[in-house]
N, C-alpha and C positions, 0 to 999 in steps of 0.2 A: 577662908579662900573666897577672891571675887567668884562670880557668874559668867561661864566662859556666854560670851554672847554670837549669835550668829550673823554674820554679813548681810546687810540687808540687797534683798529683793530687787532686780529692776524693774519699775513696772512702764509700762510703755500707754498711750492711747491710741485710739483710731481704729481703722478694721487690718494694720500689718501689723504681723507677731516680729517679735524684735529679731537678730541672730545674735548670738553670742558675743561679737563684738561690738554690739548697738547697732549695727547700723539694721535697713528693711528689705535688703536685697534678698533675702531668702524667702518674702512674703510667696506665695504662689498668685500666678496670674488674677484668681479670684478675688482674691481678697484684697488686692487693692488696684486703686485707677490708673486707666491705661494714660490717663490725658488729666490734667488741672480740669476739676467740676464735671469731668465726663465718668459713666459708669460703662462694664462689657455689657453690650448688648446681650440678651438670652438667645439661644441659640434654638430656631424654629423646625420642626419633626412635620415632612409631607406625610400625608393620610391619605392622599388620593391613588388611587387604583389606575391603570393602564390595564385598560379593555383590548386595547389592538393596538397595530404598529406604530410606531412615532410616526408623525408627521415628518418628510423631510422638507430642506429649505426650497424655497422656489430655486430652480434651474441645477437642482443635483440629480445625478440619474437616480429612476425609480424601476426596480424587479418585481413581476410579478409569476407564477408557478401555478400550475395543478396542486391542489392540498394532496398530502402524501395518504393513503390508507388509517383511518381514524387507528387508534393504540387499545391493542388487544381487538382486533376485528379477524384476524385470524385468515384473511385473503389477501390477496395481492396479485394484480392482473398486469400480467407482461405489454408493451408496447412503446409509444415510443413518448420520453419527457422531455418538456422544452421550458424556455425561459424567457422573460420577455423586459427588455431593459430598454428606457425610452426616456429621454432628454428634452423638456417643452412641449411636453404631448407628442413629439415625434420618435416610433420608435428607431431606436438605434442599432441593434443585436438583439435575435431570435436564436441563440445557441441549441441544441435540441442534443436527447442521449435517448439512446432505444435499451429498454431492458431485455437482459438475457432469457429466452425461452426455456424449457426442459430439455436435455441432452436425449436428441434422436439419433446420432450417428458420429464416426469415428473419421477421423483427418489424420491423414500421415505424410509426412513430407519431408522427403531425403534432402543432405546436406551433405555435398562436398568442399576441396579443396580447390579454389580457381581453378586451375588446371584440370581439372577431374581426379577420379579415382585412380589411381596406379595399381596394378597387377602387381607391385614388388612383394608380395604376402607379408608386408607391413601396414599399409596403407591403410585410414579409417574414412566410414562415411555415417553420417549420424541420421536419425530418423527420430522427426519432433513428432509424438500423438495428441490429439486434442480430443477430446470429448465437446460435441455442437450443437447447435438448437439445429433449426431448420431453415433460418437464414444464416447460418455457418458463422455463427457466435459463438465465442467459448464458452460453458458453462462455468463460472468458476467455481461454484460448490459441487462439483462431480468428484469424486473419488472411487474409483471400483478399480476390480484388478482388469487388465488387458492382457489376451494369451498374443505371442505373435509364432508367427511361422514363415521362415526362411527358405528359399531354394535359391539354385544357382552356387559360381563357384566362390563361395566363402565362407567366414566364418561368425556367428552370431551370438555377439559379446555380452550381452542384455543391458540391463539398465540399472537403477538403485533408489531404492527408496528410503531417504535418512531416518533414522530412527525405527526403521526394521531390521534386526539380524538375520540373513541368510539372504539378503532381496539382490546380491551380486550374483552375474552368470545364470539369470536361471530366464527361462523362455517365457517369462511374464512380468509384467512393471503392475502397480497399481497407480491411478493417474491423482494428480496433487494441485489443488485448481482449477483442476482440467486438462491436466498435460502432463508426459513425462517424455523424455530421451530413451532412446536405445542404442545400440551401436554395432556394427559390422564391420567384420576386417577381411579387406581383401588377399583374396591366395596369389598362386603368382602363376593362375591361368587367367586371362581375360575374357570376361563375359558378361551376361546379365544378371543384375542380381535382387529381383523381388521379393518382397516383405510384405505379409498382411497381418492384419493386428484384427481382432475379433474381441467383441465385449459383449456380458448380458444382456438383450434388452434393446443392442444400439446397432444401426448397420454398419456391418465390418468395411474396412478400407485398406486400400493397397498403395504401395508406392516402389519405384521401378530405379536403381541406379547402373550406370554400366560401366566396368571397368579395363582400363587400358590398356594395352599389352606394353610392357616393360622390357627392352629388352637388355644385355649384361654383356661382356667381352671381359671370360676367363673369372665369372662373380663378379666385374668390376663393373662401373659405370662413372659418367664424366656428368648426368645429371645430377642436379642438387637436389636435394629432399623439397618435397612440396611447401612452398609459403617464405623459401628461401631467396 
């Protein structure tokens, strides 16, 4: 029996590996030239550091700020931060923002319907509370509870705090940011009807709505519902 012999070998030159069908198209970029006698350039790795800001181009606006409290310094002093953006060395905008101080006192402030309040003992009128610095800033990280206390002729619906159970109907909100809702429903006597909100700590605050006498012919009436 002959010597089964095996098909020879393609061997190819140069630095492209052949493909299957001869030709070089499957070389990878590396290994062979982009150009007749040209090789890829090697491709150059910056080592240099950036100490501080880029330089911008001439005539682009330039910001400059108060440095914020160094990290992990553990203070942070309330007043007022500005910004300073200037075109040609002239500047352009001075924006400025005041931070919030510590929550010294309580803000309440009624809301009704254009019309006002109606006596028809359906009517609502809502009371926004803030917790405030001392230039009557909100605090936004306040949270505590706020009792309120209602007189006059109605009825005092309370307010709600999501992800509390039981925080409907009851004579206290706890404030979320620094603020929560409450709410009041008018009877169908007309009068005044003050609300004061009181918290640990903060001075309590009052707020005053008055409601309007409604009047009816036989239960009926020919006004439209408020907002209508």
């Amino acid at each position: 029996m002959g010597r089964h012999r095996q098909p020879p070998h393609r061997v190819t030159t140069g630095s492209a590996p052949a493909c299957p069908d001869g030709s070089t198209r499957c070389a990878s970029p590396r290994s062979r030239s982009t150009r007749s006698g040209s090789r890829r350039a090697p491709s150059r790795t910056s080592t240099s550091s950036v100490t501080g800001p880029t330089p911008l181009a001439p005539g682009r606006p330039r910001t400059s700020w108060p440095p914020p409290p160094s990290a992990g310094s553990g203070s942070w002093s309330t007043g007022r931060r500005w910004a300073r953006a200037a075109r040609r060395a002239r500047t352009s905008s001075t924006p400025s923002r005041t931070t919030t101080g510590t929550a010294t006192a309580l803000r309440l402030t009624a809301h009704t319907a254009p019309e006002g309040l109606r006596a028809d003992g359906s009517d609502i009128a809502f009371f926004d509370v803030e917790a405030v610095d001392a230039q009557g800033c909100r605090m936004p990280t306040h949270q505590a509870r706020v009792d309120f206390t209602p007189t006059g002729p109605g009825r005092f619906l309370g307010g709600f705090n999501p992800g509390k159970p039981g925080s409907v109907h009851k004579s206290y909100v706890d404030t979320e940011a620094g603020v929560n809702r409450v709410f009041v429903s008018a009877s169908r006597t007309a009068g005044t009807l003050p609300l004061r909100a009181t918290s640990s700590g903060l001075t309590a605050a009052s707020a005053t709505t008055t409601s309007a006498a409604f009047t009816t012919t036989g239960a009926l009436t020919t006004r439209m519902p408020a907002g209508c």
